[in-house]
C-alpha angles and dihedrals in degrees: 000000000000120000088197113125102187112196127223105231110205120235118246118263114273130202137207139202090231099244114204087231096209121190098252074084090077105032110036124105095198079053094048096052085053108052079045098068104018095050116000088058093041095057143079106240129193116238134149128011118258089218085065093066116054106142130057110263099035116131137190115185113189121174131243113190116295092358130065117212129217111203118185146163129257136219092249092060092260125116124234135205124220137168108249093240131116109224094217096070108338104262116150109254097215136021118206140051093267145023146141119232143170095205130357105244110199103232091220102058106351099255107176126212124171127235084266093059097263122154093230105169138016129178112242086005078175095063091061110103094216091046134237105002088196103107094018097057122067134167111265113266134225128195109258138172134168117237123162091004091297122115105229127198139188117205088204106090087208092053116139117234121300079233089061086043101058105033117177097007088071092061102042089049099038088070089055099078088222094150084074096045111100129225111252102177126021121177135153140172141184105255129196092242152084124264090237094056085061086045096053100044091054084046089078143018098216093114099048104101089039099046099036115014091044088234115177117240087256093057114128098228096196078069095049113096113155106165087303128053108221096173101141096209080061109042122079118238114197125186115201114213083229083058107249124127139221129199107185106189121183107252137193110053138052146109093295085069101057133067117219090267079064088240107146118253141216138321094014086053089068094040093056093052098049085062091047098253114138108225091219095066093066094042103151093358110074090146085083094048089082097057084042095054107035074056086051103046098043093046096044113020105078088060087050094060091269098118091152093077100079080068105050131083114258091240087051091074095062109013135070111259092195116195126184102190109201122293114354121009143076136189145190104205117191132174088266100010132070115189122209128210127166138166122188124180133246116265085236120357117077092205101057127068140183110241128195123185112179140160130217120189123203111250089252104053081051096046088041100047085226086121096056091094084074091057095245132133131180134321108326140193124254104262115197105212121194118241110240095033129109098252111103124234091216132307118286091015094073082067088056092044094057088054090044079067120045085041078056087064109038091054081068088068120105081202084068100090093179139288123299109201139188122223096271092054087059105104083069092063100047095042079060086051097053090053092055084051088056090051103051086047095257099144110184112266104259092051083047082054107056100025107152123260082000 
C-alpha cells in the first residue's frame, strides 16, 4: 500500500467585471467573425489522438471552425500540423477524418507535398516564372505539440507553449498516465446551438439534480446525493489564472444507490465487491462507501494491475475531478475514466456547433472488467450521429442536449435581458470574460510573456 498523500492545491481567487452576458452572444454573426479571429486563432485547441497515429505517414485531418487541420507524424516519431490546403490553388489536399500517405498528391493538378510539408513534385515545374517552386513552396504550418495523448495546435504563429497555457492542469494530469487510456465510446452531432451554450452548461453544476435527477423547485439540495454530490457548498470550485477551471464533487455513494430497504444498488454494488467490500455492510448507510473505497483501491489496486494509482489523489478514486479547458472543452476525470466533452463552432452559423462527447478507460479498468458498468467495451470508431434522430449521444448527455437547445432559443428573445448568476456559476462568466479579453486583444500574462519572436 502507498504511503503518498498527494495533496489538492487550491487555484488562486479569481474576479470578475461582472458582464451582463445578453443573448446576441449566441446567436450574432458580427459577434461570431470576432471571437474567430480575436480568440479561436489565439488558443491551443485540442484536436486528434496521438495513439491514432502510430506510422509515419499516418494523418488525421478534424475541422475548427472555418479551417480544417491536418495533423501527421513524422519520421522522426513527431507529429506536424499543417492547414489542409494545397499552395498552388487552394484546394484541400485531403477529404475525411483519417489516411496514410507517402506524399499528399493535390487531386486538381497533382501537386506533391511530403509528410514534412515539402513541395516534392509539380507538373511543368519549368513554366513557372519564378522557377522551380519544389524546395520554395511548403504547406502551411501550425504549432503543434502532443500532452495526455492528445495532439494539440495554435493557429497564432507567435503562440507560448501549450505547458505555460494550461498551468496547473499539466502537471495534475501529467501524473495520470491518460496518453495510455483507450477510447471506449466516440460520438458527435451537429447541434442547433452555439458553442458557448455546451461550455456553460459544463461550467456549473447547478443544473445537475434538475436536469438530470427530475428533482421538483422545492428540493433541499444539501439532501440530494445521486452518485455525485453537487452541493455547492460542498464542492470545490477552483479558477486558474490561465482560465481554466476546475469542479471537484464527492462521488460513489448517495441515495440513487440504495433501494428503500437502504440495500446498495448497481452499479456501486459491484464496485464495491471488486474491491472486496461486501454491500451489505453499508446497508442504509452509502455515505460511508467513499472512505471505504478510496482505502480499497489505494491498498489493493496496484497489485491488480491499477499502478496509477500511486499517482492519483485519494478523492480522485472516487470523486469527479470536472475540468472545463478554454475555451472548448470539458472534462470528468476519474481515477480509470476520462470524460470527453468538446464543442466546436460552425464555419459560418452562430447558432450550430459541432459536439463530441467521448470516453477513454485506463488499460487496466478494460483489462479488469471493473469499467463495464458504463456500457463500454474496447477500442471503438468515431460514429457521427444526426441531431433529431432516435439514436442516443451517450447516456446522461441526451438530457444536456434537449436543454442546449431550447437556451439556444430563448437567447433569440428580445424579452432575455442577460444572465443573472450565483457564485457557483462563476466560472461562465468569466470564461465570457476571458473571450472579450481575446477579443480586445488582452491575452493572459504568461502567455504575454512568451509569446514567440516578441
Amino acid at each position: 500500500m502507498s504511503e503518498n498523500i498527494i495533496a489538492i492545491d487550491r487555484y488562486p481567487e479569481q474576479h470578475t467585471r461582472g458582464s451582463l452576458l445578453e443573448g446576441k452572444r449566441y446567436i450574432s454573426q458580427a459577434f461570431r467573425a470576432q471571437e474567430w479571429e480575436g480568440m479561436w486563432t489565439k488558443v491551443w485547441l485540442l484536436l486528434g489522438r496521438a495513439s491514432e497515429l502510430p506510422n509515419p505517414g499516418d494523418w488525421q485531418m478534424e475541422s475548427v471552425g472555418d479551417e480544417e487541420i491536418l495533423m501527421v507524424r513524422q519520421t522522426d516519431n513527431s507529429i506536424k500540423a499543417f492547414y489542409n490546403v494545397c499552395q498552388h490553388r487552394g484546394n484541400p489536399l485531403v477529404e475525411g477524418p483519417k489516411g496514410s500517405v507517402k506524399r499528399f498528391v493535390c487531386k486538381y493538378h497533382s501537386w506533391a507535398f511530403m509528410p514534412d510539408g515539402e513541395l516534392n513534385f509539380a507538373p511543368d515545374r519549368e513554366d513557372f516564372p519564378e522557377g522551380n517552386p519544389c524546395g520554395k513552396v511548403r504547406l502551411s504550418e501550425i504549432a503543434c505539440e502532443t500532452f495526455a495523448g492528445f495532439v494539440w495546435i495554435n493557429m497564432d504563429p507567435k503562440c507560448g507553449n501549450l505547458k505555460d497555457y494550461l498551468g496547473p492542469i499539466w502537471d495534475e494530469w501529467q501524473a495520470r498516465d491518460i496518453a495510455t487510456w483507450q477510447r471506449t465510446m466516440a460520438n458527435s452531432m451537429w447541434l442547433p446551438c452555439n458553442w458557448k451554450v455546451v461550455l456553460d452548461n459544463f461550467n456549473e453544476s447547478y443544473h445537475v439534480p434538475t436536469v438530470h435527477m427530475g428533482e421538483t423547485t422545492d428540493s433541499n439540495r444539501q439532501e440530494l446525493r445521486g452518485h455525485i454530490n453537487t452541493y455547492f457548498k460542498e464542492t470545490q470550485f477552483d479558477l486558474s489564472n490561465e482560465g481554466h477551471n476546475r469542479m471537484i464533487m464527492e462521488g460513489g455513494y448517495g441515495v440513487g444507490s440504495t433501494d428503500k430497504a437502504g440495500n446498495i444498488l448497481e452499479p456501486l454494488a459491484s464496485q464495491l465487491k471488486y474491491w472486496d467490500l461486501d454491500p451489505d455492510d453499508f446497508k442504509a448507510e452509502p455515505e460511508k462507501t467513499r472512505a471505504a473505497l478510496q482505502q480499497a483501491k489505494k491498498k489493493i489496486g496496484p497489485s491488480r494491475g491499477f499502478t496509477h494509482y500511486d499517482h492519483v489523489p485519494d478523492e480522485q478514486l472516487t470523486d469527479a475531478f470536472h475540468y472545463t479547458l478554454f475555451p472548448n472543452f470539458a472534462v470528468s476525470l476519474w481515477s480509470d475514466g476520462f470524460h470527453f466533452l468538446r464543442a466546436r463552432p460552425h464555419p459560418t452559423d452562430p447558432q450550430q456547433c459541432l459536439f463530441d462527447n467521448f470516453w477513454y478507460s485506463s488499460p487496466a479498468a478494460l483489462e479488469s472488467g471493473v469499467e463495464r458498468d458504463h456500457g463500454r467495451g474496447a477500442e471503438v470508431a468515431h460514429t457521427m450521429l444526426e441531431f433529431g434522430s432516435d439514436v442516443s449521444i451517450g447516456p446522461g448527455i441526451e438530457d444536456d442536449v434537449r436543454v442546449f437547445v431550447t437556451q439556444q432559443k430563448g437567447f433569440r428573445s428580445r424579452g432575455f435581458k442577460g444572465v443573472y448568476l450565483s457564485n457557483q456559476e462563476k466560472r461562465i462568466r468569466r470564461y465570457h470574460e476571458l473571450i472579450d479579453d481575446y477579443i480586445e486583444g488582452r491575452l493572459p500574462k504568461k502567455q504575454v510573456a512568451n509569446r514567440r519572436g516578441d
